[in-house]
N, CA, C and O of each residue as an XYZ file, in Angstrom:
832
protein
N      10.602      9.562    -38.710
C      10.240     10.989    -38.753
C       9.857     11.445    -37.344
O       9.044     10.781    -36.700
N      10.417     12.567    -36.833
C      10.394     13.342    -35.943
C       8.754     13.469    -35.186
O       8.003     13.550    -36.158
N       8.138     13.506    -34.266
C       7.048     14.134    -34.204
C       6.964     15.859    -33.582
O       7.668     16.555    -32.851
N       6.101     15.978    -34.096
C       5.898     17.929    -33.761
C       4.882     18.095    -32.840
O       4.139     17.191    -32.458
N       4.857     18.897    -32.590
C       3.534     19.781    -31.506
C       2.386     20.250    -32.694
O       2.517     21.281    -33.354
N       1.319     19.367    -32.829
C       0.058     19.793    -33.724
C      -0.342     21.119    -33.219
O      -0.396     21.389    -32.019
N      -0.604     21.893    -34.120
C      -1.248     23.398    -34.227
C      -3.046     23.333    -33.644
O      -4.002     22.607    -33.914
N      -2.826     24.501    -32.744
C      -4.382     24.262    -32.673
C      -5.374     24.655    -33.251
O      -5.153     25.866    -33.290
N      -6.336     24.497    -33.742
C      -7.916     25.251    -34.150
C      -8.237     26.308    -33.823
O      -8.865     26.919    -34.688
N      -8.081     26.792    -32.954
C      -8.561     28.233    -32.168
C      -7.549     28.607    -31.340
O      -6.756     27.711    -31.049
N      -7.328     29.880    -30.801
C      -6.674     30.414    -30.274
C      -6.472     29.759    -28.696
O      -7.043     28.781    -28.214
N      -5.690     30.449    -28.221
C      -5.562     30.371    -26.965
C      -6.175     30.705    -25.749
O      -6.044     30.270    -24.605
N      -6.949     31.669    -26.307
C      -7.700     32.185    -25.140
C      -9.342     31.755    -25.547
O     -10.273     32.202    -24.877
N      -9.560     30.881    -26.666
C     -11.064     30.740    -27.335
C     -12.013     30.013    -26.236
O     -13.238     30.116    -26.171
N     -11.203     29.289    -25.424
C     -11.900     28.237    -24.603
C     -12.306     28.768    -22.944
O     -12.815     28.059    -22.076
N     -11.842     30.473    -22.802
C     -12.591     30.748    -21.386
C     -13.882     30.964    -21.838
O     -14.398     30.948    -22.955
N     -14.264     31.158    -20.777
C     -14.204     30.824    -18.932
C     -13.571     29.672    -18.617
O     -12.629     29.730    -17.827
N     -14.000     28.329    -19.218
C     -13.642     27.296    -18.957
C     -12.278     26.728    -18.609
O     -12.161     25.880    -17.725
N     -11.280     27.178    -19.279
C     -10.143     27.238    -19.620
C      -9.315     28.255    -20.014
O      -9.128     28.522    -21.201
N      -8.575     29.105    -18.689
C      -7.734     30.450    -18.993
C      -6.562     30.319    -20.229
O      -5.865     29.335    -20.477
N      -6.574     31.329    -20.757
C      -5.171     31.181    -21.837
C      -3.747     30.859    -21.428
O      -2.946     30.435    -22.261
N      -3.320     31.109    -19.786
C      -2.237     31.114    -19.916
C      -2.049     29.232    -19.252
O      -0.951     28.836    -18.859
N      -2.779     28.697    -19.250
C      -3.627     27.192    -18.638
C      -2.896     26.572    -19.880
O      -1.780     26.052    -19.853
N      -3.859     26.741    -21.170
C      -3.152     26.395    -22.408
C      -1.970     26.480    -22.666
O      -1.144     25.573    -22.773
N      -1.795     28.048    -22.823
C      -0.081     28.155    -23.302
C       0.503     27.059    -22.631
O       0.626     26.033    -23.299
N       0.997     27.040    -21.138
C       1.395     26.239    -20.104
C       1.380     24.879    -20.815
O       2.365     24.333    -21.311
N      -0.041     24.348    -20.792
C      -0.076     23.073    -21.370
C       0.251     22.467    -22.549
O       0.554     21.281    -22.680
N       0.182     23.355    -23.468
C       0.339     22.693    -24.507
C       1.823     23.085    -24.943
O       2.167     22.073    -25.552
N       2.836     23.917    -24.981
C       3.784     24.659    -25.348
C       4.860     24.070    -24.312
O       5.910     23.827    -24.905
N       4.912     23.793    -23.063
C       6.040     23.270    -22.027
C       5.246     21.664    -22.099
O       5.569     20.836    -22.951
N       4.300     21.440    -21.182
C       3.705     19.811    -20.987
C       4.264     19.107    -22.226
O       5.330     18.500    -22.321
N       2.936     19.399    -23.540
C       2.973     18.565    -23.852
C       4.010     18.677    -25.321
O       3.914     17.914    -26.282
N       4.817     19.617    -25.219
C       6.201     19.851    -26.356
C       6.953     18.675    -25.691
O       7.430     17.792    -26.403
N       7.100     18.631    -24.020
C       8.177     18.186    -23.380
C       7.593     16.174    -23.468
O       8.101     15.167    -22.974
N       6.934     16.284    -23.927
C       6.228     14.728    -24.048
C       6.816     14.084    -25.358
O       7.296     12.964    -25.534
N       6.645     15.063    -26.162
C       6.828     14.839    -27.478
C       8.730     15.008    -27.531
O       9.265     14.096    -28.162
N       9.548     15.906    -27.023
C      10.850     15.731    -27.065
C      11.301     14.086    -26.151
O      12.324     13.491    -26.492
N      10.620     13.665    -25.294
C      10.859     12.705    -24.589
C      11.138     11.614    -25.423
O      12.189     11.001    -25.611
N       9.437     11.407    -26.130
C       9.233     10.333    -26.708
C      10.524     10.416    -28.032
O      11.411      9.563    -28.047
N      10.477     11.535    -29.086
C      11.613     11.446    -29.940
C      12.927     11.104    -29.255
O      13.658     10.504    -30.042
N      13.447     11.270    -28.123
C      14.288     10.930    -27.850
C      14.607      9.144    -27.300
O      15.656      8.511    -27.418
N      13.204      8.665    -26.654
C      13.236      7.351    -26.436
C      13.338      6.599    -27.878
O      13.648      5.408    -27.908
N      13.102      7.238    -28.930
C      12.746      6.534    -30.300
C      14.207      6.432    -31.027
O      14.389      5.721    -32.015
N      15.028      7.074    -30.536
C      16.551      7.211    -31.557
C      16.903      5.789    -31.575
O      16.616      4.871    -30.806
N      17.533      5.838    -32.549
C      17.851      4.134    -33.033
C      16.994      3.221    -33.292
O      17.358      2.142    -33.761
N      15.709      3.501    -33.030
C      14.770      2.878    -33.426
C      13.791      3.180    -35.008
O      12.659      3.644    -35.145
N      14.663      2.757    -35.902
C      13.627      3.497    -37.233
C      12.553      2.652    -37.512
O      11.498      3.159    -37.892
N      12.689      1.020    -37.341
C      10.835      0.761    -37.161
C      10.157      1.168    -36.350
O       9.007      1.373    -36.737
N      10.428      1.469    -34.987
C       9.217      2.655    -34.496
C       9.140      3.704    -34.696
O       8.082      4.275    -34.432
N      10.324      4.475    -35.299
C      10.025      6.032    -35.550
C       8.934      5.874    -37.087
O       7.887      6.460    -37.361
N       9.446      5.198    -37.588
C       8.095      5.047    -38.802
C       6.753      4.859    -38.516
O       5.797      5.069    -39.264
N       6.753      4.350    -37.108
C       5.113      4.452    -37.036
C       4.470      5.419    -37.175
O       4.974      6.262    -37.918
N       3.281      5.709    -36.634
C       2.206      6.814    -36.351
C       2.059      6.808    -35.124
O       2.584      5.882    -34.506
N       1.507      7.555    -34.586
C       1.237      7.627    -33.121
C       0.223      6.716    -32.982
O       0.952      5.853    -32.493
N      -0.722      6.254    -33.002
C      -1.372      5.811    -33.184
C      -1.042      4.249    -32.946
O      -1.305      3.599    -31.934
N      -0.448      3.837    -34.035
C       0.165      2.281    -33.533
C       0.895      2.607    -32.284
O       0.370      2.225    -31.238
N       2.340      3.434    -32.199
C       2.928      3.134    -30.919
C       2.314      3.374    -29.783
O       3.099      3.301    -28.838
N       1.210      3.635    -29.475
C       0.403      3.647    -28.447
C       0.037      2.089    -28.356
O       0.360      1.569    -27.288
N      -0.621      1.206    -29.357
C      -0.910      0.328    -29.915
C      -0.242     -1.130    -29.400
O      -0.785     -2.182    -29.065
N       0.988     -0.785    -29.471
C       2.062     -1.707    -29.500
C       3.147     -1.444    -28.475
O       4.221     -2.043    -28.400
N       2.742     -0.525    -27.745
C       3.458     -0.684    -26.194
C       3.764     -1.562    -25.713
O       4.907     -2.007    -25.614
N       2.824     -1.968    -25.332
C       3.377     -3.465    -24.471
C       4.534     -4.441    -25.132
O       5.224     -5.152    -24.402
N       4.658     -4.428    -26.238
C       5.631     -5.384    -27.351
C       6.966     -4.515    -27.570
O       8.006     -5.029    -27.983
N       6.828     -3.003    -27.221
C       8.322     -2.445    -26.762
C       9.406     -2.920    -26.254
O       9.319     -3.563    -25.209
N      10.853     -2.687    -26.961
C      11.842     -3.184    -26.004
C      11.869     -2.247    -24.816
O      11.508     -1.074    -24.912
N      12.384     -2.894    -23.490
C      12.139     -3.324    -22.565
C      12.587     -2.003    -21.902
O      11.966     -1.358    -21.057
N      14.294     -1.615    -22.685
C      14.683     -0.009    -22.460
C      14.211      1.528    -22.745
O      14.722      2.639    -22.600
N      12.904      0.985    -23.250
C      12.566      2.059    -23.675
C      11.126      2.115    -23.433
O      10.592      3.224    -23.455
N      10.196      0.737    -23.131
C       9.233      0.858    -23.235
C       8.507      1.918    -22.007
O       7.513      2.518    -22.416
N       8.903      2.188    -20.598
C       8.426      3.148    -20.245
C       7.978      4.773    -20.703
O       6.959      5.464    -20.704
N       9.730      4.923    -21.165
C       9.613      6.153    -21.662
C       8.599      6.591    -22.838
O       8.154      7.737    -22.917
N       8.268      5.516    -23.781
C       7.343      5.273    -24.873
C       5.760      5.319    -24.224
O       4.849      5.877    -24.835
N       5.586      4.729    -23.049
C       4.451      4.268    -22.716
C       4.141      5.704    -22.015
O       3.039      6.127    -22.364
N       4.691      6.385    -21.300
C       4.551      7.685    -20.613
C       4.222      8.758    -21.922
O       3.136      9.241    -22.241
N       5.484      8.933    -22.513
C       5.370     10.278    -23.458
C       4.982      9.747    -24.888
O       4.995     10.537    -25.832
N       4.728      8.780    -25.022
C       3.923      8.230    -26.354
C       2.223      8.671    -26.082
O       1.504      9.283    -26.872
N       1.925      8.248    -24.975
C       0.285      7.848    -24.824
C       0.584      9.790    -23.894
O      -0.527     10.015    -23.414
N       1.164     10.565    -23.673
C       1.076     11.648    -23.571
C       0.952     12.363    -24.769
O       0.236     13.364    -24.792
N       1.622     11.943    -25.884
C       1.029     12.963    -26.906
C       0.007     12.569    -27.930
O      -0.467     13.251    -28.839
N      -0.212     11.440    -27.624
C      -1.202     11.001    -28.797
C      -2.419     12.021    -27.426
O      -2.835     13.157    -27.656
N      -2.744     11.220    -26.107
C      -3.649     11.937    -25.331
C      -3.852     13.586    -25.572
O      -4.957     14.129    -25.566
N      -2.666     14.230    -25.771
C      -3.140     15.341    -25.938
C      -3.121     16.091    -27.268
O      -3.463     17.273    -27.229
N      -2.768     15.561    -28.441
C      -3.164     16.009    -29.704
C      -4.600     15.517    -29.903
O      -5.086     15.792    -31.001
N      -5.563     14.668    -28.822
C      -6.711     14.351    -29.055
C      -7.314     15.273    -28.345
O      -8.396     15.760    -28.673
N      -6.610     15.618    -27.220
C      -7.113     16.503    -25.846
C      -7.663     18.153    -26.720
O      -8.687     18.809    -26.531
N      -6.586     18.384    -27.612
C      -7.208     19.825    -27.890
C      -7.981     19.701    -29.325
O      -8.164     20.752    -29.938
N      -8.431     18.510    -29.878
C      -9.230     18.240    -30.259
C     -11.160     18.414    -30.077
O     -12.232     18.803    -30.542
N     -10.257     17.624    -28.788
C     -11.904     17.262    -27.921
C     -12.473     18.580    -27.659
O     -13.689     18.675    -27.491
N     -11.599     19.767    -27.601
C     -12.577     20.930    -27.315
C     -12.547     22.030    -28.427
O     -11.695     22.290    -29.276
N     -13.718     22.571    -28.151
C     -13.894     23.596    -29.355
C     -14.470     24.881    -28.588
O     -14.999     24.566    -27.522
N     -14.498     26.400    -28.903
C     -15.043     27.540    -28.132
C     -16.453     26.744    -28.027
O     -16.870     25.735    -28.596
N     -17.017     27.628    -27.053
C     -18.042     27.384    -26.798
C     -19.190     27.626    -26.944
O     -19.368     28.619    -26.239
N     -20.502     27.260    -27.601
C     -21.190     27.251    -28.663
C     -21.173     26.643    -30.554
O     -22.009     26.578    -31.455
N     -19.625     26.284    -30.381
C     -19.252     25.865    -31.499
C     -18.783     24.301    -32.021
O     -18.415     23.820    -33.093
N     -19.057     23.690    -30.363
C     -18.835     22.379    -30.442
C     -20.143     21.448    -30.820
O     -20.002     20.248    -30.583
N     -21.102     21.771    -31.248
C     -22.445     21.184    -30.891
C     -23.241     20.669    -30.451
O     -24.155     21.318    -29.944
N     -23.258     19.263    -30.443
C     -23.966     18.078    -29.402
C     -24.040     17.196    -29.859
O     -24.042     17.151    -31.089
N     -24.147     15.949    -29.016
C     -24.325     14.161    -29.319
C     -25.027     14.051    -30.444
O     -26.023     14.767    -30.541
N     -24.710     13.206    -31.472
C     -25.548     12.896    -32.760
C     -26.836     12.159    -32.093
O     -26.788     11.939    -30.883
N     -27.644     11.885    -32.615
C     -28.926     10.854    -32.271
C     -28.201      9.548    -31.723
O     -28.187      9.005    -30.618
N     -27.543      9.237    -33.074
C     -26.884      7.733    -32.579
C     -25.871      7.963    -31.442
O     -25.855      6.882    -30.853
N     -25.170      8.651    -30.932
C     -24.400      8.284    -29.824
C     -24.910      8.524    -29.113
O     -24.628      7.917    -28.080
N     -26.130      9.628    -29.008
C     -26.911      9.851    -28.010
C     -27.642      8.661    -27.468
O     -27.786      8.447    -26.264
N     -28.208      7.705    -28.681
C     -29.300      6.147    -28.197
C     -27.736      5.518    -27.246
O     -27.761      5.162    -26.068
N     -26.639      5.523    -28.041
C     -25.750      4.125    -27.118
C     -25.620      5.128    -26.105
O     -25.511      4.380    -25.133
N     -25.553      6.269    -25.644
C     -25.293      6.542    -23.901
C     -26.588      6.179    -23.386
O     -26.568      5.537    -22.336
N     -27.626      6.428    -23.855
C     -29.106      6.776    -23.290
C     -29.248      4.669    -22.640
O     -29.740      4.044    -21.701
N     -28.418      4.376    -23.958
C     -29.122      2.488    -23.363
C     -27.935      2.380    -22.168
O     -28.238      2.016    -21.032
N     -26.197      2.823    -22.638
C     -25.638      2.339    -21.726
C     -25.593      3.357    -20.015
O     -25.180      3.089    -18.886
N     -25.901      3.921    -20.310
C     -26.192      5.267    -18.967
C     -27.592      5.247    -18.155
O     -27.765      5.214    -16.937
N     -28.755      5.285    -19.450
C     -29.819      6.031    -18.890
C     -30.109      7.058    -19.729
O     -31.047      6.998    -20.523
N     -29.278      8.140    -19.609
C     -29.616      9.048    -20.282
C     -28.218     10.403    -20.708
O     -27.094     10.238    -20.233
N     -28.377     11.058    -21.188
C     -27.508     11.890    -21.650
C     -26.333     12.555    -19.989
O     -25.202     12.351    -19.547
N     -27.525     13.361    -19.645
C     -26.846     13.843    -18.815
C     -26.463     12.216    -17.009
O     -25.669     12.306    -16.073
N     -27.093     11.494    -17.225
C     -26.500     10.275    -16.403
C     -25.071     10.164    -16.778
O     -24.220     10.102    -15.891
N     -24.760     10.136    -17.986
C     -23.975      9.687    -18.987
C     -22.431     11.060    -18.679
O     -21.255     10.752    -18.487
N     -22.887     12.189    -18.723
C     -22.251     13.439    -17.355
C     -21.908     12.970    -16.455
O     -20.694     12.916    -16.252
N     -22.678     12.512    -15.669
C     -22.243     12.107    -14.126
C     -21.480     11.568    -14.298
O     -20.458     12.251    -14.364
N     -21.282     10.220    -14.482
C     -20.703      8.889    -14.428
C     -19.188      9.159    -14.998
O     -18.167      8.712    -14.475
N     -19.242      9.944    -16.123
C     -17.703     10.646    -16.702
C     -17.399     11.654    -15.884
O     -16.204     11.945    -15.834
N     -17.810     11.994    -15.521
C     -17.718     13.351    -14.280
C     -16.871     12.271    -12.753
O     -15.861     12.616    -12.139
N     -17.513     11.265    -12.564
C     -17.120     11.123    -11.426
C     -15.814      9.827    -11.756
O     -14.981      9.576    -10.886
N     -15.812      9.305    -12.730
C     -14.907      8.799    -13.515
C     -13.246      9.701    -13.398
O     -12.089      9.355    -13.162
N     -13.888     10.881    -13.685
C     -12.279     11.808    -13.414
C     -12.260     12.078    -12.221
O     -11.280     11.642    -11.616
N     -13.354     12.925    -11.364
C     -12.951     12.786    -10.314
C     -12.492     11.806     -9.195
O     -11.768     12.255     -8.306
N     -12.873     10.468     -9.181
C     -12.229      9.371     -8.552
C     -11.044      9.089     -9.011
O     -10.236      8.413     -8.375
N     -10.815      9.598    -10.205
C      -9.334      9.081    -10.476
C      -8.022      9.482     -9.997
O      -7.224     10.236    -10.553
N      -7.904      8.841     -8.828
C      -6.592      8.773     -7.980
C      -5.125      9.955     -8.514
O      -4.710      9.328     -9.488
N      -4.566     10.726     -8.443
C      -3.993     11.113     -8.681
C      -3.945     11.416    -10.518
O      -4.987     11.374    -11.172
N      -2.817     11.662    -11.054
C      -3.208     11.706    -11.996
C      -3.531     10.878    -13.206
O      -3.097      9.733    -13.331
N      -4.264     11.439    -14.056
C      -4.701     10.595    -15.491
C      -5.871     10.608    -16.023
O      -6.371     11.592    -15.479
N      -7.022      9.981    -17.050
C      -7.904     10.624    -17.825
C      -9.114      9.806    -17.548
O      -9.174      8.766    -16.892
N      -9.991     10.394    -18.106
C     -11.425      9.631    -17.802
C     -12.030      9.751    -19.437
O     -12.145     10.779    -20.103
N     -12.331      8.503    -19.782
C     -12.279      8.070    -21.084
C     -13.950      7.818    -21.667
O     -14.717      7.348    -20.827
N     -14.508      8.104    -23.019
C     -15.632      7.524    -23.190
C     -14.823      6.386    -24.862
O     -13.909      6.600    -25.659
N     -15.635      5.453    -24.693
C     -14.685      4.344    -25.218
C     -16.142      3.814    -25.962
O     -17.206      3.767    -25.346
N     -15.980      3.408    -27.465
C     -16.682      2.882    -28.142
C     -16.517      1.548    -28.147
O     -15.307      1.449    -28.349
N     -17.072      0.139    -28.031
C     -16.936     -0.999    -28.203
C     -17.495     -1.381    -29.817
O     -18.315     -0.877    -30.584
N     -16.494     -2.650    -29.866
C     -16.671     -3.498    -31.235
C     -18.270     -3.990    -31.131
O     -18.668     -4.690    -32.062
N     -18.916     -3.768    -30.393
C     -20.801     -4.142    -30.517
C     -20.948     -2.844    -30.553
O     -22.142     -2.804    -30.256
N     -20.537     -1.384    -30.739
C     -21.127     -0.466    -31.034
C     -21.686      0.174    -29.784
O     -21.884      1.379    -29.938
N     -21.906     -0.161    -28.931
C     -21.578      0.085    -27.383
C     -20.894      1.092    -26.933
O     -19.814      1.401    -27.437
N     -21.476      1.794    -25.839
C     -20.381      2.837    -25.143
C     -19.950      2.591    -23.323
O     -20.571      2.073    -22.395
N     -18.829      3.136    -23.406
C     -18.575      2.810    -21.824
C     -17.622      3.605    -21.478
O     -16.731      4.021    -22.218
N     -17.833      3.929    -19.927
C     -16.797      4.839    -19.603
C     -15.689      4.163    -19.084
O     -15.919      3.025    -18.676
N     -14.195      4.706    -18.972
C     -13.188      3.895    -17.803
C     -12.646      5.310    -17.338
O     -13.151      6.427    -17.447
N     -11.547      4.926    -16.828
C     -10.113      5.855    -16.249
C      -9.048      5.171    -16.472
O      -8.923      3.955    -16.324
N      -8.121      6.057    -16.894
C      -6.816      5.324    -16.785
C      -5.574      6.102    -16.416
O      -5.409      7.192    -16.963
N      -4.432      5.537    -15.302
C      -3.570      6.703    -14.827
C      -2.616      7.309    -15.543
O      -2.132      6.662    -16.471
N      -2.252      8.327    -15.351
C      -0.926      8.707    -15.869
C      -1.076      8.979    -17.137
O      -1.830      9.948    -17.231
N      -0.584      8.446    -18.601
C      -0.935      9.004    -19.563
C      -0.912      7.332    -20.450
O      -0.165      7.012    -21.375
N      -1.743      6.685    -19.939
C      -2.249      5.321    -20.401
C      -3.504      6.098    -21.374
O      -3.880      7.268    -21.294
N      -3.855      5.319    -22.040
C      -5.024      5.406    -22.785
C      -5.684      3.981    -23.499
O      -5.193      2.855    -23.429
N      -6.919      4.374    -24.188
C      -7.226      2.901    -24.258
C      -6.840      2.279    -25.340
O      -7.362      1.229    -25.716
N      -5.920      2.848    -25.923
C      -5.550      2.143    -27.205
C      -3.946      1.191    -26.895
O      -3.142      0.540    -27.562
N      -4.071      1.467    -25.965
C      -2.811      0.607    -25.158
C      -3.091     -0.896    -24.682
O      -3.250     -1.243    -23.511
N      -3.119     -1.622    -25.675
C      -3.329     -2.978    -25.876
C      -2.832     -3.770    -24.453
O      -1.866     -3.162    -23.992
N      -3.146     -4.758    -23.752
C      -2.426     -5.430    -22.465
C      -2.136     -4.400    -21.382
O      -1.907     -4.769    -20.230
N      -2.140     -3.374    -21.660
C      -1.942     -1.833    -20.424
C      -3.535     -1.371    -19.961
O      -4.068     -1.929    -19.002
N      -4.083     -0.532    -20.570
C      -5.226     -0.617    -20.647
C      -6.354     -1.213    -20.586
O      -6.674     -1.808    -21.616
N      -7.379     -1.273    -19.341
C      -8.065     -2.106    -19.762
C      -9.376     -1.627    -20.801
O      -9.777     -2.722    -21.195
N      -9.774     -1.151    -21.096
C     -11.205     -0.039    -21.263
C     -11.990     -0.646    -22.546
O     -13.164     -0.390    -22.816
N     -11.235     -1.393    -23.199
C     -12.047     -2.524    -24.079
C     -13.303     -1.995    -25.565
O     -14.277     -2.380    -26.213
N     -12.087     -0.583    -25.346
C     -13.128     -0.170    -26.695
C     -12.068      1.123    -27.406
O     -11.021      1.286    -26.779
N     -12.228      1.843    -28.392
C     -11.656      3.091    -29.093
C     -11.836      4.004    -28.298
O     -12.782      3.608    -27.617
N     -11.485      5.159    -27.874
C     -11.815      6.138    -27.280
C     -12.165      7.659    -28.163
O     -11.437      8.190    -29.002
N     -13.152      8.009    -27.802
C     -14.595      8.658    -28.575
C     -14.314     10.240    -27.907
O     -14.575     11.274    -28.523
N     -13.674     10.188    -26.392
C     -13.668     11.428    -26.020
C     -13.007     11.415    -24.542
O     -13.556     10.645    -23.753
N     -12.166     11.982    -24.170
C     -11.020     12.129    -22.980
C     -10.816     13.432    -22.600
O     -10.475     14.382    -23.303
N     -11.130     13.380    -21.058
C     -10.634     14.589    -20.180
C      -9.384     14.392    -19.787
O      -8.962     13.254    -19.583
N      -8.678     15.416    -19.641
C      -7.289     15.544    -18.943
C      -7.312     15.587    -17.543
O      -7.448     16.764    -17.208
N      -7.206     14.454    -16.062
C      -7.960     15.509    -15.057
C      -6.294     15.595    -14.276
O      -6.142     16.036    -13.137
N      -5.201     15.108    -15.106
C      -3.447     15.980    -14.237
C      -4.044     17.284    -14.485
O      -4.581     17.909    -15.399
N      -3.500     17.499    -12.492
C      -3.798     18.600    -12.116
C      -3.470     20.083    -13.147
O      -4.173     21.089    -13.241
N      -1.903     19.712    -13.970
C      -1.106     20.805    -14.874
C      -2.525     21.582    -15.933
O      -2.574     22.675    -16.497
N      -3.691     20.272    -15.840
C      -4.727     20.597    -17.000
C      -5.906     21.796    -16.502
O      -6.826     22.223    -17.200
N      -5.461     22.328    -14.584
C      -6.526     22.916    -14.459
C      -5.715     23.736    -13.022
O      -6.067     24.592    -12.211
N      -5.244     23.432    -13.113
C      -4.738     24.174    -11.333
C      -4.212     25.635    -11.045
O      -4.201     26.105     -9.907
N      -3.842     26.215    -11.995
C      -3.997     27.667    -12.053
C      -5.272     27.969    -12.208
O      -5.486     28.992    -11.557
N      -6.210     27.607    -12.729
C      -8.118     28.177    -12.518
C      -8.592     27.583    -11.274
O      -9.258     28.231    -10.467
N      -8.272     26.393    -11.107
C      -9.415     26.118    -10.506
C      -8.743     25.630     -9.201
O      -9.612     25.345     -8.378
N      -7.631     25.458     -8.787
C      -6.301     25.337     -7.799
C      -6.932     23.857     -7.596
O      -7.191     23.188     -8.597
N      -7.237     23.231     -5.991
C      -7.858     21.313     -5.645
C      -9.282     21.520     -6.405
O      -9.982     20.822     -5.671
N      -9.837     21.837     -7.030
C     -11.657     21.884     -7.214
C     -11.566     21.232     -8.763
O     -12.059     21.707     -9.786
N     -10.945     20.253     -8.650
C     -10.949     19.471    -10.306
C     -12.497     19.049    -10.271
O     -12.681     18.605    -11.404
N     -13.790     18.947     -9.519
C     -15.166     18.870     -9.958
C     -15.233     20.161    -10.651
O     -15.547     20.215    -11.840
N     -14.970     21.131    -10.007
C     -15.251     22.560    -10.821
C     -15.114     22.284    -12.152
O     -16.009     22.018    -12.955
N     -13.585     22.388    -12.388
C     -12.702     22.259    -13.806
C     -13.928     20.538    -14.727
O     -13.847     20.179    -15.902
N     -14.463     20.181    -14.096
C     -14.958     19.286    -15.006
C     -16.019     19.730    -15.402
O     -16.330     19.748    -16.593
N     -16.718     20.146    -14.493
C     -18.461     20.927    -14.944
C     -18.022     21.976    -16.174
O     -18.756     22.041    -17.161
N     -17.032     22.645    -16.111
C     -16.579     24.000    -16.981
C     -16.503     23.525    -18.171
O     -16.900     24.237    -19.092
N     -15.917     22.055    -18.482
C     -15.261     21.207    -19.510
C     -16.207     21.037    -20.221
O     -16.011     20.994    -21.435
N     -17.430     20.899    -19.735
C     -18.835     20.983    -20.577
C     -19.000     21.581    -21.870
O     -19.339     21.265    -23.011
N     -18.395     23.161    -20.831
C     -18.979     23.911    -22.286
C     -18.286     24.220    -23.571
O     -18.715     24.984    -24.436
N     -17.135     23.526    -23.609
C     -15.913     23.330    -24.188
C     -15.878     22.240    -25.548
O     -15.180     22.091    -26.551
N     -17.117     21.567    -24.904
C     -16.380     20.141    -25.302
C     -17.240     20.052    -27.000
O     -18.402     20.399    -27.210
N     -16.227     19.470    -28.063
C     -16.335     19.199    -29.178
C     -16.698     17.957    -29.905
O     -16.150     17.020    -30.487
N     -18.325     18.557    -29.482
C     -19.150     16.929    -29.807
C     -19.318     16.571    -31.447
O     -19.633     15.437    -31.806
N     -19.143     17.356    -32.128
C     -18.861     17.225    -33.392
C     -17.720     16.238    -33.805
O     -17.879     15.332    -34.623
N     -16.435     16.538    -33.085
C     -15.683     15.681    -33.651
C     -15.626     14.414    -32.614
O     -14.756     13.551    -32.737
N     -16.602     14.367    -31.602
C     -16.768     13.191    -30.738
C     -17.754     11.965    -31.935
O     -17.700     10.776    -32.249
N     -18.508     13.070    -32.234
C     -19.814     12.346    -33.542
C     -18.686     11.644    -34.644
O     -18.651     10.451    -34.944
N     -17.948     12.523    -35.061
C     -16.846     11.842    -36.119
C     -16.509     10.383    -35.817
O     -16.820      9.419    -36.516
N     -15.690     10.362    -34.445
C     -15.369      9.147    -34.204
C     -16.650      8.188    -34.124
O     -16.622      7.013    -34.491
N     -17.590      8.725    -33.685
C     -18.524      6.991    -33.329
C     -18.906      6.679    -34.689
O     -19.144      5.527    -35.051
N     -18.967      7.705    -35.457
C     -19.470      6.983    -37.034
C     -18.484      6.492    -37.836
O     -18.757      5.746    -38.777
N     -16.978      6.940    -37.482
C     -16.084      5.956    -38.434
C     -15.279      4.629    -37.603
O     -14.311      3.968    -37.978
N     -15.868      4.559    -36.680
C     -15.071      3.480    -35.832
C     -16.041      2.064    -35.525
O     -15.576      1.125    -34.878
């Protein structure tokens, strides 16, 4: 089965200041349509992987045949990344905040909430050209931040290193901010703040 471009929650324009409407359109309608035609197209002839979910073929990258596994590993972990990406945000005021419990695992593994900012903050910004800055749940229930380039993510078994589920991901390719904010991707991250959809960040740490 084919994959589609997931519908979003809110409009297009729900997420300024932070994020201009025509930022979105852009991104989600050319980027990440063109991720998703890629990947269906790396998948033809393949009906045990087209049966997967996104989810596994992110999963099982590395065990890809050999002709295809780039194209899979690029526009696979591009659309799973960004059907999570417009997830992760909600208008603003409507996303809520850290549950207690994810709040204790940043507070032990950070310091504290906003430490726990920084460190993901500078997580994207160090990250070399493009690709995402990840908050990643561990099998001890644990939190930790990584980066990973290009459109790797951490569910990319032997690719990835980041050693846990991922709980919540910034986009920091430039395509995700450079009409607002042109080189000032710190800007575009502070903005991301007020965006961000800790509700369904809470979802994941309690079912994972």
């Amino acid at each position: 089965m084919a994959f589609t471009l997931p519908e979003l929650a809110y409009a297009e324009n729900a997420l300024e200041p932070s994020i201009d409407a025509t930022t979105m359109n852009i991104h989600r309608t050319k980027h990440h349509q063109a991720y998703i035609n890629n990947l269906n197209k790396a998948l033809e002839g393949h009906a045990d992987l087209q049966a997967m979910t996104i989810d596994q073929i992110c999963a099982n990258v590395a065990s890809m045949p050999d002709a295809i596994k780039g194209a899979v590993r690029n526009n696979g972990g591009g659309h799973w990344n960004h059907s999570q990406y417009w997830k992760w945000m909600a208008p603003k005021g409507t996303g809520g905040a850290p549950s207690a419990e994810l709040t204790a695992a940043m507070t032990a593994a950070f310091g504290s909430f906003d430490a726990f900012k920084e460190k993901f903050a500078a997580a994207g910004v160090g990250r070399f050209g493009s690709g995402w800055a990840w908050l990643c749940k561990k099998a001890d229930g644990s939190v930790a931040i990584c980066s990973t380039p290009n459109q790797d993510n951490p569910l990319m078994k032997g690719i990835a290193d980041c050693g846990g589920t991922p709980l919540l991901g910034c986009d920091v390719w430039e395509h995700a901010y450079y009409l607002k904010y042109q080189n000032r991707r710190p800007d575009y991250l502070a903005a991301w703040w007020d965006v961000v959809n800790w509700n369904y960040v809470n979802s994941l740490f309690a079912a994972k």
